[in-house]
C-alpha positions as CSV (number, residue, x, y, z in Angstrom):
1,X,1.9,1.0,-21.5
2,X,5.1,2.0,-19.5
3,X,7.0,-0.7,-17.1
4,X,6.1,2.1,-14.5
5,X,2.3,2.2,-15.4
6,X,2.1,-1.6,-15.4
7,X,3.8,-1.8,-11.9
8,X,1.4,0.7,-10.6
9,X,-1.8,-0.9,-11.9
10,X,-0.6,-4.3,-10.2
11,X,-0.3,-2.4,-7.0
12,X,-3.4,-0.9,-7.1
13,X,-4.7,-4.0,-7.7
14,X,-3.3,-5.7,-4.8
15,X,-4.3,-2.8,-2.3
16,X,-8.2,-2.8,-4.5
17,X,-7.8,-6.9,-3.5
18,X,-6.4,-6.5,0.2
19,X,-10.1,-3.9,0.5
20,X,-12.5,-6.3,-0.7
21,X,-10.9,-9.0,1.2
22,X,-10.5,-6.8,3.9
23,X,-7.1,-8.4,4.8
24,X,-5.4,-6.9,6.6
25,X,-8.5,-4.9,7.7
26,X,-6.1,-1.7,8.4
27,X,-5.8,-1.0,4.4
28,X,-9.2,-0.5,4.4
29,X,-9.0,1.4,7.0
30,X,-6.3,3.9,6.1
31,X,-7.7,3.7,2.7
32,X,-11.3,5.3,4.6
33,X,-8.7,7.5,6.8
34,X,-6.9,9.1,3.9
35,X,-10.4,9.8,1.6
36,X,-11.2,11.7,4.9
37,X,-8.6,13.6,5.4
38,X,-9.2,15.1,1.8
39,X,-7.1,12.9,-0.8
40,X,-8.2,11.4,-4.0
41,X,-8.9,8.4,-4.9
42,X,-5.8,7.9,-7.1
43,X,-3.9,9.5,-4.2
44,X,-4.6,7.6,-1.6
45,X,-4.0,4.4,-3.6
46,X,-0.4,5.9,-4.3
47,X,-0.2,6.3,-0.6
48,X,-1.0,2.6,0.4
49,X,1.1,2.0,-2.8
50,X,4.0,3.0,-1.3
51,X,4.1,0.6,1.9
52,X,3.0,-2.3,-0.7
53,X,6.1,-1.0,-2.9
54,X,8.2,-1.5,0.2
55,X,7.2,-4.8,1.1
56,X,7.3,-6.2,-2.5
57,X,11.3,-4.8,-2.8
58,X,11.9,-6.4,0.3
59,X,10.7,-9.7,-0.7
60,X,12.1,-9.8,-3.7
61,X,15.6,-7.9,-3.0
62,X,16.5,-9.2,0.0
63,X,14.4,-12.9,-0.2
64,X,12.8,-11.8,3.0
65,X,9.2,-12.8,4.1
66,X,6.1,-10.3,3.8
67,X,6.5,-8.2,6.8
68,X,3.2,-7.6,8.1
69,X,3.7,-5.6,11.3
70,X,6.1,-3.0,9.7
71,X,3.3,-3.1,6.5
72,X,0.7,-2.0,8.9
73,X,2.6,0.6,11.1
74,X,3.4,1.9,7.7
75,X,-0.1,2.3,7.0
76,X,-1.0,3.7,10.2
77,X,2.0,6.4,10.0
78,X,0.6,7.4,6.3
79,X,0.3,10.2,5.1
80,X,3.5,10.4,6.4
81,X,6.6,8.9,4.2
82,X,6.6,4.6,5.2
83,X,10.0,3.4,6.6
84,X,11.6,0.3,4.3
């Protein structure tokens, strides 16, 4: 399996943990929000993916904490691009 595979499977399983905890609550939502608006499951997980991606870089690159309120306004803004 590729570096790039493995990263993405740990994602998904963070955002697949973050449902059935349902913490925050607004993954599951945008999770429900994006199946509705027509995309895959594989999709939308890329989706959420991408504002978990954002978060993870930040902690890690710049040693900041987890930044919840620009995780979620990212969530709420998808499918549109999330803001780093």
């Amino acid at each position: 399996m590729e570096s790039n595979e493995i990263v993405r499977e740990q994602i998904f399983e963070i955002i697949k943990n973050q449902i059935s905890s349902n913490d925050p609550p607004e993954t599951n939502l945008t999770y429900k929000r994006l199946m509705d608006l027509g995309y895959d499951d594989f999709e939308t997980n890329q989706l959420i993916g991408q504002c978990v991606a954002i978060e993870i870089f930040n902690v890690i690159k710049y040693k900041m904490p987890f930044n919840e309120k620009r995780y979620i306004k990212n969530l709420e803004q998808l499918p549109k691009k999330p803001m780093g």
